[in-house]
C-alpha positions as CSV (number, residue, x, y, z in Angstrom):
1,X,0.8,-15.3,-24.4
2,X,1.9,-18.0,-22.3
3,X,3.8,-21.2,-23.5
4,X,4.3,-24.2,-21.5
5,X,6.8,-26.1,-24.1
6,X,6.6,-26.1,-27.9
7,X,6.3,-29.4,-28.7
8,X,2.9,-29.9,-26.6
9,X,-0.4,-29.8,-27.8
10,X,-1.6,-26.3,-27.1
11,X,-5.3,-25.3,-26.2
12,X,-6.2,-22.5,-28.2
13,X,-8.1,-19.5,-26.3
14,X,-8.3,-16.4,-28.9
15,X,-4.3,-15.0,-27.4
16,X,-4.4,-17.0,-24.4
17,X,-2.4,-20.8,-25.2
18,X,-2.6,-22.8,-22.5
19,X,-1.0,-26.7,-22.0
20,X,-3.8,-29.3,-21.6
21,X,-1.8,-30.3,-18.3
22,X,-2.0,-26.9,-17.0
23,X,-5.9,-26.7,-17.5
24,X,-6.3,-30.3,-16.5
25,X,-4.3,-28.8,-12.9
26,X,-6.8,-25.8,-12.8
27,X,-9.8,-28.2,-13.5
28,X,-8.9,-30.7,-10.7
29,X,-8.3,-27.8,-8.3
30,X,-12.0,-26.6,-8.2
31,X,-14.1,-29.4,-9.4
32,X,-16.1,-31.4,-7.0
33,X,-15.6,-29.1,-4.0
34,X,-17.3,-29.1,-0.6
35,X,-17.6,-27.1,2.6
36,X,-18.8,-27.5,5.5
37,X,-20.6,-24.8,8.0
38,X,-19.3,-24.7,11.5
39,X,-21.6,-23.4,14.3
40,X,-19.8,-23.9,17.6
41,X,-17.8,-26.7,18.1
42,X,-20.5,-28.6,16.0
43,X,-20.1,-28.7,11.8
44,X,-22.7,-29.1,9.2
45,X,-22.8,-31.9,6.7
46,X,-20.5,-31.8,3.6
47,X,-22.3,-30.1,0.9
48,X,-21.0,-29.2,-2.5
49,X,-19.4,-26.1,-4.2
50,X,-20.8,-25.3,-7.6
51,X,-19.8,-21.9,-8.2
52,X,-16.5,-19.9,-7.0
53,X,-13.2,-20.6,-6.6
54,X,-11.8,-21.6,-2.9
55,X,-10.8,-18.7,-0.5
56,X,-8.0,-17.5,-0.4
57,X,-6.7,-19.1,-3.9
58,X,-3.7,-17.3,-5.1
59,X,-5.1,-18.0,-8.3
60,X,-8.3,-16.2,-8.4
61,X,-6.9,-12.9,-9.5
62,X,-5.3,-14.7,-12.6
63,X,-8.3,-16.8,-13.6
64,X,-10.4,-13.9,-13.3
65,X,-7.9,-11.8,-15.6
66,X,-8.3,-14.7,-17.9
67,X,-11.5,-15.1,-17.9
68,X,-12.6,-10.6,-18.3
69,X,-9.7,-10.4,-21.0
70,X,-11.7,-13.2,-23.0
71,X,-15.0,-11.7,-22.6
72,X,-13.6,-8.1,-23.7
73,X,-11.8,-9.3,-26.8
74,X,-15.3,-10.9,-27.2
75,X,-17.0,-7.7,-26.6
76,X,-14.7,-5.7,-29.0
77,X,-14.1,-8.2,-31.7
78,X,-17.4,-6.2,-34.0
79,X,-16.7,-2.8,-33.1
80,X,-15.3,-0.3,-35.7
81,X,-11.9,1.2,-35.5
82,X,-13.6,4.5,-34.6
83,X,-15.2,3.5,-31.2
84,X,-12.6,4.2,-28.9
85,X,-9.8,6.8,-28.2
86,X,-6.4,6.5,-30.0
87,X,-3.5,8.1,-28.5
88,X,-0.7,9.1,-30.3
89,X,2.9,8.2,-28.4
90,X,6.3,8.1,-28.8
91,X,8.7,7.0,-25.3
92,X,12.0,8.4,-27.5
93,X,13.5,11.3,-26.2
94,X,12.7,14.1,-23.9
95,X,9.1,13.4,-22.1
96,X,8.6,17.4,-22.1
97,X,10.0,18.0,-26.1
98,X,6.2,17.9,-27.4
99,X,7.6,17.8,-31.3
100,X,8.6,14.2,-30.9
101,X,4.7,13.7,-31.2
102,X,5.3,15.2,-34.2
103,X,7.2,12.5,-36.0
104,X,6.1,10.4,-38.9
105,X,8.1,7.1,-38.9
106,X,8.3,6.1,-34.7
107,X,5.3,7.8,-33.5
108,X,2.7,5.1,-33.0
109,X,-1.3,4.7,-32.2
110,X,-2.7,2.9,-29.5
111,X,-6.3,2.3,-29.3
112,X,-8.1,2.9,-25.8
113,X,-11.6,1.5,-25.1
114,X,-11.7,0.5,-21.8
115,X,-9.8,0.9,-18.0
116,X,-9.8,-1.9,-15.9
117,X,-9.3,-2.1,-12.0
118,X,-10.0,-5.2,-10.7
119,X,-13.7,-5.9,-11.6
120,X,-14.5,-2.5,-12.9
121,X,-14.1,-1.1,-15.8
122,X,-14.4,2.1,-17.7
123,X,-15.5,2.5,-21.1
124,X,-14.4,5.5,-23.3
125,X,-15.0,7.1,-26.3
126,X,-14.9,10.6,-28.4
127,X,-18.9,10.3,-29.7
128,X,-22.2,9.4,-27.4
129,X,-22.9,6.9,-30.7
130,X,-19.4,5.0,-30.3
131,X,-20.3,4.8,-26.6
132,X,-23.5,3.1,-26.6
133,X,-22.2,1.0,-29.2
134,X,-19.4,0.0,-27.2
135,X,-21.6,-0.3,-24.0
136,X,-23.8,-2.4,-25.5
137,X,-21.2,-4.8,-27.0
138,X,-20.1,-4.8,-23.2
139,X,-23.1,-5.7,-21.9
140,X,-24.0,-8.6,-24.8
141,X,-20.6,-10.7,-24.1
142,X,-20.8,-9.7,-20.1
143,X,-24.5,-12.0,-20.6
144,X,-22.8,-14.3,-22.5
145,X,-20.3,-14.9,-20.2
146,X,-22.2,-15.4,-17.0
147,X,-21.3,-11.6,-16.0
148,X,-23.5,-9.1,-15.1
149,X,-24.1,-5.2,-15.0
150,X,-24.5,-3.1,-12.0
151,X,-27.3,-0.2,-13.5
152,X,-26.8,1.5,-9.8
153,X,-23.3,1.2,-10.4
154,X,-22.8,2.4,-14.1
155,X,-22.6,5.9,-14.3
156,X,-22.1,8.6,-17.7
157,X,-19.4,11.3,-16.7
158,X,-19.2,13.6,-19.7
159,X,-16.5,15.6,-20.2
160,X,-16.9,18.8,-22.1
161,X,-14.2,20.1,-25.1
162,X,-13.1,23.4,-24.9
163,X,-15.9,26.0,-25.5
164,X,-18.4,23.1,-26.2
165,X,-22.2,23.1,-24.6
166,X,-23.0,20.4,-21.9
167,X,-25.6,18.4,-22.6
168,X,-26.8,15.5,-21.1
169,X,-25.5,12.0,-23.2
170,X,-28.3,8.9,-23.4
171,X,-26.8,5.8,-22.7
172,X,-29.1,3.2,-22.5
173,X,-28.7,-0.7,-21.0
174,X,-31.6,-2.4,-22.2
175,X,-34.4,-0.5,-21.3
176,X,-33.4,1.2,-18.9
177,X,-30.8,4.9,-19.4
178,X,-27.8,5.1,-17.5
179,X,-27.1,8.0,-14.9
180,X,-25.5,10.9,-16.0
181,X,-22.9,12.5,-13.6
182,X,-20.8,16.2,-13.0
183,X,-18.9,14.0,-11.1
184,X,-17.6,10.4,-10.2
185,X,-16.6,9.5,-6.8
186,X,-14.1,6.1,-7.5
187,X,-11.6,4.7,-4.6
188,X,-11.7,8.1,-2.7
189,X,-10.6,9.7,-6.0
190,X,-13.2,12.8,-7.6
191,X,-13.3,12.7,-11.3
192,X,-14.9,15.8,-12.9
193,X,-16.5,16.3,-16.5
194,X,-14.4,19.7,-16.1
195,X,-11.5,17.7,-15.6
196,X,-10.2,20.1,-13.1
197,X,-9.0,19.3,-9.7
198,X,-11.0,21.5,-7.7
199,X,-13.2,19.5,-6.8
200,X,-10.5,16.3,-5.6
201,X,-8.5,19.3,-3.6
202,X,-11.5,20.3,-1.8
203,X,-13.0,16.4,-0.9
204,X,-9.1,15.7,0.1
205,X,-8.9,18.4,2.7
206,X,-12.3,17.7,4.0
207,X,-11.4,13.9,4.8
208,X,-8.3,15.3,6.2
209,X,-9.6,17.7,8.5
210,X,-12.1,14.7,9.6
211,X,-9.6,12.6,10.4
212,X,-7.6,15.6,12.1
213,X,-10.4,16.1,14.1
214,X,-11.5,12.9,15.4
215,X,-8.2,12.4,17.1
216,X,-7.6,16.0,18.4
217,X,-8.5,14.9,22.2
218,X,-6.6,11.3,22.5
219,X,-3.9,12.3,20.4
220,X,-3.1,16.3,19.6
221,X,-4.4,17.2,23.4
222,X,-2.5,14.4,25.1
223,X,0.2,15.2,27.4
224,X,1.7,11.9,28.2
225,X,2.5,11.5,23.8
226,X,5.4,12.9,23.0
227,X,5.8,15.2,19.9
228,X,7.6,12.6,17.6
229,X,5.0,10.5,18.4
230,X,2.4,12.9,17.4
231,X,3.8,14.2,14.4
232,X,4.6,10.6,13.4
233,X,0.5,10.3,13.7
234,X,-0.3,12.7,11.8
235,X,2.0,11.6,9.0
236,X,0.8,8.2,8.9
237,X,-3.3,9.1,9.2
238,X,-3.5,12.7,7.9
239,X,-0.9,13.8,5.3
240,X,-1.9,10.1,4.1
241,X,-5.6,11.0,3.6
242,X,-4.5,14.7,2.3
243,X,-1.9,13.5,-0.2
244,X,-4.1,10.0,-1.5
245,X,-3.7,10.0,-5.1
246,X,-2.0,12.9,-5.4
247,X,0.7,11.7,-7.9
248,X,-1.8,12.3,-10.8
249,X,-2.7,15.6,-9.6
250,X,-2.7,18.9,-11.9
251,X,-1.5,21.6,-9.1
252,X,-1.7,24.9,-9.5
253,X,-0.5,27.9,-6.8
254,X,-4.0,28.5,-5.5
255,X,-4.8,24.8,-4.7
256,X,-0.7,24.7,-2.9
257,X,-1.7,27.6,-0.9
258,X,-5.2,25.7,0.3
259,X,-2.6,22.6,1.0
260,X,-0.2,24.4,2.8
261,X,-2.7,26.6,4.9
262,X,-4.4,23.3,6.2
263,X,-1.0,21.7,6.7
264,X,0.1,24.9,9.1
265,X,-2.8,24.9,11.0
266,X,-2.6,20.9,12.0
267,X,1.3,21.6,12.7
268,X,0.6,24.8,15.0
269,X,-2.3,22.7,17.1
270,X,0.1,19.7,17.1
271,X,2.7,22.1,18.6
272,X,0.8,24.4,20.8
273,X,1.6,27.5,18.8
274,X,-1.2,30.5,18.7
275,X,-1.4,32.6,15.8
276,X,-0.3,35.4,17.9
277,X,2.8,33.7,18.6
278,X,3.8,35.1,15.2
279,X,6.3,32.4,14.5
280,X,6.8,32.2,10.6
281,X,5.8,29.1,8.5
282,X,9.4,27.5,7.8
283,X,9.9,27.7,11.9
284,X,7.1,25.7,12.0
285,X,8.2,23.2,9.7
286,X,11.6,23.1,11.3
287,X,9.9,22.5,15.0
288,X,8.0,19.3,13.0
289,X,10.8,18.0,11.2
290,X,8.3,17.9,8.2
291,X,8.6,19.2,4.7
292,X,6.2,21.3,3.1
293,X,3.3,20.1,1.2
294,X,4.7,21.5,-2.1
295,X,8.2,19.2,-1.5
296,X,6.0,16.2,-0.9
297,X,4.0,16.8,-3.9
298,X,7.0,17.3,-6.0
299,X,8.6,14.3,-4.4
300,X,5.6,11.7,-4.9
301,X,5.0,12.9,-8.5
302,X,8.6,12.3,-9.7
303,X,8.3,8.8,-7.9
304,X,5.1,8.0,-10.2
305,X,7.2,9.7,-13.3
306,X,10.0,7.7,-12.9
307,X,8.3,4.1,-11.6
308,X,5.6,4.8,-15.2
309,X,9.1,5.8,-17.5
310,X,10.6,2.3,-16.1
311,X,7.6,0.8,-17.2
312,X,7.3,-1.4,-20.6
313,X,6.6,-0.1,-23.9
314,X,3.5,-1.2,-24.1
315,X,1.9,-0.6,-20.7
316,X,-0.6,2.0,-20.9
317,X,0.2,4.1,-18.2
318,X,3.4,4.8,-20.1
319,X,1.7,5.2,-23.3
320,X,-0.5,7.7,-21.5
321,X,2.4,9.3,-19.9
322,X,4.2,9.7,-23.3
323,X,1.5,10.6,-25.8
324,X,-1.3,13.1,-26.6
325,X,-4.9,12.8,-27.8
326,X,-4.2,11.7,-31.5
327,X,-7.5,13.5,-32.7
328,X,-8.8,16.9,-30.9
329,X,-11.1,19.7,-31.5
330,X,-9.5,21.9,-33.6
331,X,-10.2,25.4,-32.8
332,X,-12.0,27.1,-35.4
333,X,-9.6,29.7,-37.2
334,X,-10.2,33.3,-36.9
335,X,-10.4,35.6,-40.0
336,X,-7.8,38.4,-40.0
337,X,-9.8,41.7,-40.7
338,X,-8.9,43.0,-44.0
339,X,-6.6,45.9,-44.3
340,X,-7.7,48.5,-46.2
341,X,-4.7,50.7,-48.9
342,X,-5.1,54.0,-47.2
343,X,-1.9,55.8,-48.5
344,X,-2.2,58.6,-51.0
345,X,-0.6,58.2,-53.9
């Protein structure tokens, strides 16, 4: 909520309160705006700007925060408290002591219906119903506001409960039924209805070894680059590429082995050292001046950890961090054969 002195008149925007003089500023900033076209040294007559804001305005990204967070709170304001994900947190005490969750007076519930990144956003929910609900209550206020859509853009990524059958969900936008996915591709990053990271692993080395590749003769092969400079190439290009995203990553030994292998390989061609050589893995390393891929890993991660814990209360990426799935499929409980009496008397 923003406040621009108490004892001015306020204009009232659902949460948003804004000063008349401050939306009078923003009005007189974009109204009756013209460009003109340059072709050579010649420029086109003045004509004028009816839609968009000027480029390069420092504040575009805050109108257009404005202006989604309106049409969302618009979007949710008929939904039921069931449409969406609640997650149950609690930031007191040890992040790895899981019976804090456990706790009746400060464990709290926050209520997750949508990710946003930028101009994109994500809609969740438990239930297919709750999801077309909450799709279609998107897509009524994104009309309403002058927003629209993407159907080659919107995908369905289902992701299966333990020991639950896959079946294709029906999402419909209008008349028309929304792809279903195994997998998204979003920002380089591979989401998965598995929600393994197999799948991100394997996409990460192959746009590593890509970039590896494409610089093997003007970079790795030259003899007038010194190794510093190569090895600080192949930090900056491809550990970068490897390692993208990898804070959120869920490692286990056999994707670190897959890591490491790729990352001794590009270190012995860097190097010039054959196979045959038989010079061990930590050598190698120490010839680089580089860590292994497990250190980097474990030093990028506790970064994240630590910039998320430092975060607000109330920022989701700490609530998420923090807290657990506040409902789950319970697993169905197993009867204990019965025993039968079998001593003599």
């Amino acid at each position: 909520m923003c406040r621009y002195g108490q004892k001015r008149s306020m204009a009232d925007f659902g949460t948003f309160r804004l000063s008349p003089q401050f939306l009078k500023m923003i009005i007189s900033l974009h109204e009756d705006q013209r460009g003109q076209v340059r072709y050579g040294n010649a420029l086109s007559e003045p004509f004028l700007i009816t839609s968009g804001v000027k480029q390069g305005c420092v504040l575009a990204a805050t109108l257009f925060t404005i202006f989604f967070s309106m049409m969302l709170q618009r979007a949710t304001a008929d939904l039921e408290d069931q449409d969406g994900i609640y997650i149950r947190y609690h930031t007191d005490g040890s992040l790895f002591n899981l019976r804090r969750l456990k706790a009746h007076t400060k464990t709290l519930n926050h209520l997750v219906r949508e990710l946003l990144y930028a101009d994109d956003a994500a809609l969740v929910a438990h239930t297919e119903a709750a999801l077309q609900r909450l799709t279609s209550c998107f897509v009524d206020a994104a009309e309403l506001f002058g927003l629209e859509v993407s159907l080659k853009k919107t995908e369905v990524l289902y992701q299966l409960a333990p020991q639950e059958v896959f079946h294709h969900p029906h999402i419909t936008i209008g008349q028309s039924e929304l792809k279903s996915v195994q997998q998204f591709n979003y920002l380089g990053s591979l989401t998965s209805s598995d929600g393994k990271t197999d799948g991100e692993i394997d996409n990460r080395l192959a746009k590593a070894y890509s970039a590896f590749r494409k610089l093997h003769k003007r970079v790795w092969r030259n003899k007038h680059l010194k190794k510093s400079t190569k090895i600080s190439v192949y930090r900056a290009i491809v550990l970068s590429t490897l390692l993208y995203g990898s804070e959120s990553w869920v490692i286990y030994r056999h994707h670190l082995r897959l890591l490491e292998h790729f990352h001794q390989r590009c270190l012995c061609t860097i190097l010039n050292i054959h196979w045959s050589d038989y010079v061990t893995n930590t050598s190698v390393l120490e010839q680089a001046a580089v860590t292994s891929i497990e250190a980097m890993l474990l030093r990028t991660q506790l970064h994240w950890a630590g910039h998320v814990s430092r975060m607000m209360d109330h920022r989701l990426p700490k609530i998420l961090l923090y807290g657990e799935l506040a409902t789950a499929r319970e697993e169905p409980q197993r009867e204990e054969p019965r025993r039968e009496d079998t001593r003599t008397p």
